[in-house]
N, C-alpha and C positions, 0 to 999 in steps of 0.2 A: 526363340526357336527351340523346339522340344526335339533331345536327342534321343534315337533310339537304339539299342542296343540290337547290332546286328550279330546271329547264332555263328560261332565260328565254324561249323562246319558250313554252313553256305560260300563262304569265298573257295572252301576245297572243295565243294561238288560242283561249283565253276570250274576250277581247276581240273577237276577229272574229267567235266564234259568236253572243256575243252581238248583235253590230248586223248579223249574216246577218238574225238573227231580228226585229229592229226594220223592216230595211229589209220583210220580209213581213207586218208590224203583226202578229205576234205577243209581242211586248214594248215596252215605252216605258222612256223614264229621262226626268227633270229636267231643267231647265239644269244647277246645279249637279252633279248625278251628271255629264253627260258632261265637264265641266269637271276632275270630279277623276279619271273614266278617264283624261282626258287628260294629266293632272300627272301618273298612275300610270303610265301605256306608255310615256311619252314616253321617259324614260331607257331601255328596252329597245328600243325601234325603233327601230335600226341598220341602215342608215344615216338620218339623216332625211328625211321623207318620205316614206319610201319603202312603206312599208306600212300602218302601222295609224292613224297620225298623220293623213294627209288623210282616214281616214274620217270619225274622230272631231271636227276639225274643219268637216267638212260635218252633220256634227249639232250642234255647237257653235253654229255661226257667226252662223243665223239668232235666237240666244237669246242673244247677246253684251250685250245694253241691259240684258237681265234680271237678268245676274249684279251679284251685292255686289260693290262696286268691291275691296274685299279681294282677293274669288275671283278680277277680272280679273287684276290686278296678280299673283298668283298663278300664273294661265295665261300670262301673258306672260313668266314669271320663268321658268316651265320650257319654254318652247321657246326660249328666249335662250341655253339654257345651252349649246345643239348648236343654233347656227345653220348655217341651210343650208345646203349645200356650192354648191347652185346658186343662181343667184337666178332670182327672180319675171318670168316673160316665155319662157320654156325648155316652159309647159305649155299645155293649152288655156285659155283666157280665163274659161271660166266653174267651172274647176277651185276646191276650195277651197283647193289651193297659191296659184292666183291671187289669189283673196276675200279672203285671209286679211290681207295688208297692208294692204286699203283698210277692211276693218271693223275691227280692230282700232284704226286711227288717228282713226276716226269715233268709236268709242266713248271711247276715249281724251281727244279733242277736247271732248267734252259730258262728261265728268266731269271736266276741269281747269276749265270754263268754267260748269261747276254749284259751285266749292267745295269737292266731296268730299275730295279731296286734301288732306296738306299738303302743305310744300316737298318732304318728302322722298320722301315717294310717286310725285311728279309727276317728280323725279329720276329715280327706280327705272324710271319706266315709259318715260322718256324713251331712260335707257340700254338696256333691254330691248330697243327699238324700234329704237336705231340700232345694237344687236349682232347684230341682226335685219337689217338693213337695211332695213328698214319703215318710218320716220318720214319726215313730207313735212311741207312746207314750212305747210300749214294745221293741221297737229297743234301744230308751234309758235308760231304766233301766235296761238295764243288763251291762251297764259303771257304772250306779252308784250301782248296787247292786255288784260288783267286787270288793272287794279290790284293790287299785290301786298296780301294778305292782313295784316293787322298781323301775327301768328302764323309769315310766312315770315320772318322773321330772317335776314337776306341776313349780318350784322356781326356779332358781340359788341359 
C-alpha cells in the first residue's frame, strides 16, 4: 500500500472549521476532546500561536479543573515542546495567549496541593511551566509548603 503524504495544513483547516462551527453552536466537543485537538495541531501550528493554538486554547481554558490530571500534564507537555517565541504581555489582556499562564498555574497549584501528583509528575509539570515561561512564584510554593508525601523519595 502506497503512502501519501497528507499537507499539514489540512488537519488545521479541519481544525478551524471545526470551531468556525462551535463558535455558531452548531457543534460542541468535551474538555477532553478540545484537549487532544490541542495535543493534535499543536505540532503543526507553525509558528506558535499564531493560528490554531489560541483558539483551541480559548475553548480549553475555561474547562482546565475538569481535565484528568494525566490529560493536563499532557497539554502542558505539548505546548512546552515549542515554547513561544514571544512572551506573555505582547497581546491583549484578555486573549487566551494571556489566560493561558495564569490558569494553567492555578490548575497546577490545586493538583500539587490535592496529592494527585507524584514527585515525578509535579517535576514534569514544573519543567513544562518554566519552558513555558509560565511558573510563578505561587505555583511553587504550595510543593514547598506540602509536606512531602512518604512516596516522594527525595534519596535512595
Amino acid at each position: 500500500m502506497t503512502s501519501f503524504p497528507i499537507p499539514k495544513d489540512l488537519p488545521l483547516r479541519l481544525v478551524a472549521s471545526f470551531l468556525d462551527r462551535c463558535e455558531l453552536g452548531e457543534a460542541t466537543a468535551q474538555p477532553d476532546q478540545w484537549a487532544e485537538m490541542l495535543c493534535a495541531a499543536r505540532p503543526l501550528d507553525e509558528p506558535f500561536f499564531e493560528r490554531i493554538t489560541p483558539r483551541l486554547l480559548q475553548q480549553l481554558l475555561p474547562h482546565l479543573q475538569g481535565l484528568s490530571h494525566d490529560r493536563l500534564l499532557k497539554v502542558l507537555d505539548s505546548l512546552a515542546k515549542a515554547p513561544p517565541k514571544e512572551s506573555p504581555g505582547t497581546s491583549f489582556a484578555s486573549s487566551p495567549v494571556e489566560q493561558a499562564p495564569f490558569a494553567f498555574n492555578e490548575v497546577v497549584a490545586e493538583v500539587v496541593a490535592s496529592g494527585k501528583w507524584d514527585l515525578q509528575k509535579v517535576m514534569a509539570a514544573f519543567s513544562c511551566l518554566g519552558r513555558l515561561g509560565w511558573y510563578n512564584e505561587h505555583t511553587v510554593a504550595e510543593v514547598f509548603l506540602r509536606r512531602p508525601k512518604p512516596e516522594w523519595k527525595l534519596f535512595n
